[in-house]
C-alpha positions in Angstrom: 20.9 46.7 -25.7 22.1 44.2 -23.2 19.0 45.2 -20.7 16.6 44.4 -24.1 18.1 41.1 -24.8 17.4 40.2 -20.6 14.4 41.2 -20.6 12.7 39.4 -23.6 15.1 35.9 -23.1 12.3 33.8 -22.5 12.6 30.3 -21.1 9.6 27.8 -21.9 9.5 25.9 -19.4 6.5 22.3 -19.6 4.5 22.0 -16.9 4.7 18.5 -16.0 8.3 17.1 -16.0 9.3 14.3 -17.9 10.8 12.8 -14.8 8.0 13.2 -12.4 7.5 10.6 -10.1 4.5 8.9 -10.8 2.0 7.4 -7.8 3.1 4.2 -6.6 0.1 1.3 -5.8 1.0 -0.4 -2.6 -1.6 -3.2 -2.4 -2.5 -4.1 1.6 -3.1 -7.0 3.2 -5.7 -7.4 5.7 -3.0 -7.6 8.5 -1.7 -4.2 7.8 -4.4 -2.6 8.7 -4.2 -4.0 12.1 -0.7 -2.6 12.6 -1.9 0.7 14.6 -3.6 -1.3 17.1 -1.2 -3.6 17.2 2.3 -1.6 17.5 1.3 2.0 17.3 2.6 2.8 14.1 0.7 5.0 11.5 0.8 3.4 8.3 0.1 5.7 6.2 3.0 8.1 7.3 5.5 5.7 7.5 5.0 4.8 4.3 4.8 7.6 2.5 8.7 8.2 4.7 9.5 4.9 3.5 8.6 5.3 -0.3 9.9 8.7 -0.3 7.1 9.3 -2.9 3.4 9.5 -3.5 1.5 6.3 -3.4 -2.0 5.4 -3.3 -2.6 2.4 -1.0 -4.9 -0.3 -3.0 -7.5 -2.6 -1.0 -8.6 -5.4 -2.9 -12.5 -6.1 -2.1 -11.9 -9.6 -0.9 -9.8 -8.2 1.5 -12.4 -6.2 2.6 -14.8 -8.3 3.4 -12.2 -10.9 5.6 -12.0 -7.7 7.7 -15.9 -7.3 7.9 -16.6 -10.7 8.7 -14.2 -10.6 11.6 -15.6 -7.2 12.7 -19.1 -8.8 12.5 -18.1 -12.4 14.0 -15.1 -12.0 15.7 -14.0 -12.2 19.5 -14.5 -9.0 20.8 -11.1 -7.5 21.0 -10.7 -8.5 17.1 -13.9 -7.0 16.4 -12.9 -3.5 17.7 -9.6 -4.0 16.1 -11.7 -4.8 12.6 -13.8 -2.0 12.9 -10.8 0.6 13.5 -9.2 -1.7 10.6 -12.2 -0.9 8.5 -12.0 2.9 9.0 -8.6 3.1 7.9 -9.6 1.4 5.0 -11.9 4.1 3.7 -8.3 5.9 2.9 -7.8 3.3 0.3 -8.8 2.4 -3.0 -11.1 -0.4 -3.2 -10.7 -2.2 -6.4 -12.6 -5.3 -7.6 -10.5 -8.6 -8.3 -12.7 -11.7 -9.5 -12.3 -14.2 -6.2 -12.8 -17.4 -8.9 -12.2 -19.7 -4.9 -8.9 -18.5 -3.8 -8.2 -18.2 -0.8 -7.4 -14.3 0.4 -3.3 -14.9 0.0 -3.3 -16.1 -3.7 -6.0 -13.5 -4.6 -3.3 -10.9 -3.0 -0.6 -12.8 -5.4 -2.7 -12.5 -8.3 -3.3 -9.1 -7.9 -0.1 -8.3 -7.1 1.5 -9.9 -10.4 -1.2 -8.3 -12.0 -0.3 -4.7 -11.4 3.2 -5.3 -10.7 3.5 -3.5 -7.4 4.5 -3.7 -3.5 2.6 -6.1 -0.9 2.3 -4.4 2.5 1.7 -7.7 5.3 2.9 -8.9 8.2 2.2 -12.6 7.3 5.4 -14.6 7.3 3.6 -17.2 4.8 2.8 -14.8 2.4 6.0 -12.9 2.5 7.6 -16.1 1.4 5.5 -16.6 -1.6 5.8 -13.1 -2.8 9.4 -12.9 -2.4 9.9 -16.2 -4.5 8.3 -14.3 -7.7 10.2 -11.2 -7.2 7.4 -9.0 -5.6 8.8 -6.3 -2.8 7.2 -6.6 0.3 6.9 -3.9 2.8 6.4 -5.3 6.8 7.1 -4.1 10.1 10.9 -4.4 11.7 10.9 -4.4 15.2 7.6 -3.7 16.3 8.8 0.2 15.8 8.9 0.6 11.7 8.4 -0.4 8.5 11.1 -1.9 6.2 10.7 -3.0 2.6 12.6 -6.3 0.9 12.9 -6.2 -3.1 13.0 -3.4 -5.8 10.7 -1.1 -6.5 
C-alpha cells in the first residue's frame, strides 16, 4: 500500500518559474565598445559576471553610426579601433531611436529613461547626467574591471 501511494504521488511541477529572472537591456555607449582595445577587457563576459544574469546588450542606431563615421574618417589608429568596435557591435541589438538633433549623450539619456535600464560608458560627462536621474551606470574601475553605480 505504501509502495502504491509512492509511486502515483505526482508533483506538477510549471515549466517556467514565476521567479525567473528575466533578460536585462544594458544599453552601450559608443565608448564601450572601445574598452577591449583599450584595456583588454571582454565586455561581454565581464558583464554577464557582473550582472550575475542574462542580459541582452542594446545599441541604439545613432550610436552606430558615430562609430562608422570614425571608422570611415578617423585617424588611423581610431579607425582600426572603430572597425574592431563595429564587430563587437554585431553582438548587439540595434534598435531605432528617433535622433529629432540631439546630440549622441541625450539621445543615450532618452533612451535610457525610456526603457528604464543600465548605461554601459566610460564618459565622465555622461555618467554625471545619468546618475543625477537615478539611472545605474556600469564603467570600468581601474583599467582591470567593470563596476556598476545605482540599482538595478
Amino acid at each position: 500500500m505504501e509502495t502504491h501511494r509512492i509511486r502515483n504521488d505526482k508533483v506538477d511541477m510549471p515549466v517556467s518559474p514565476k521567479h525567473a529572472k528575466q533578460v536585462l537591456r544594458v544599453i552601450m555607449d559608443s565608448n564601450a565598445l572601445f574598452v577591449p582595445t583599450q584595456f583588454r577587457i571582454d565586455i561581454f563576459e565581464e558583464l554577464g559576471v557582473l550582472l550575475n544574469r542574462n542580459f541582452e546588450p542594446i545599441l541604439l542606431t545613432p550610436i552606430r553610426r558615430e562609430i562608422q563615421k570614425l571608422a570611415e574618417d578617423g585617424p588611423l589608429n581610431a579607425r582600426k579601433d572603430a572597425s574592431y568596435a563595429l564587430k563587437l557591435a554585431e553582438k548587439c541589438k540595434l534598435t531605432e531611436i528617433d535622433e529629432a538633433g540631439l546630440s549622441p549623450d541625450d539621445i543615450v539619456i532618452e533612451a535610457a529613461r525610456k526603457f528604464g535600464c543600465p548605461v554601459f560608458t566610460n564618459d565622465r560627462a555622461l555618467k554625471k547626467r545619468l546618475r543625477d536621474i537615478n539611472v545605474p551606470v556600469i564603467y570600468v574601475r581601474q583599467k582591470s574591471r567593470l563596476e556598476i553605480v545605482g540599482r538595478l
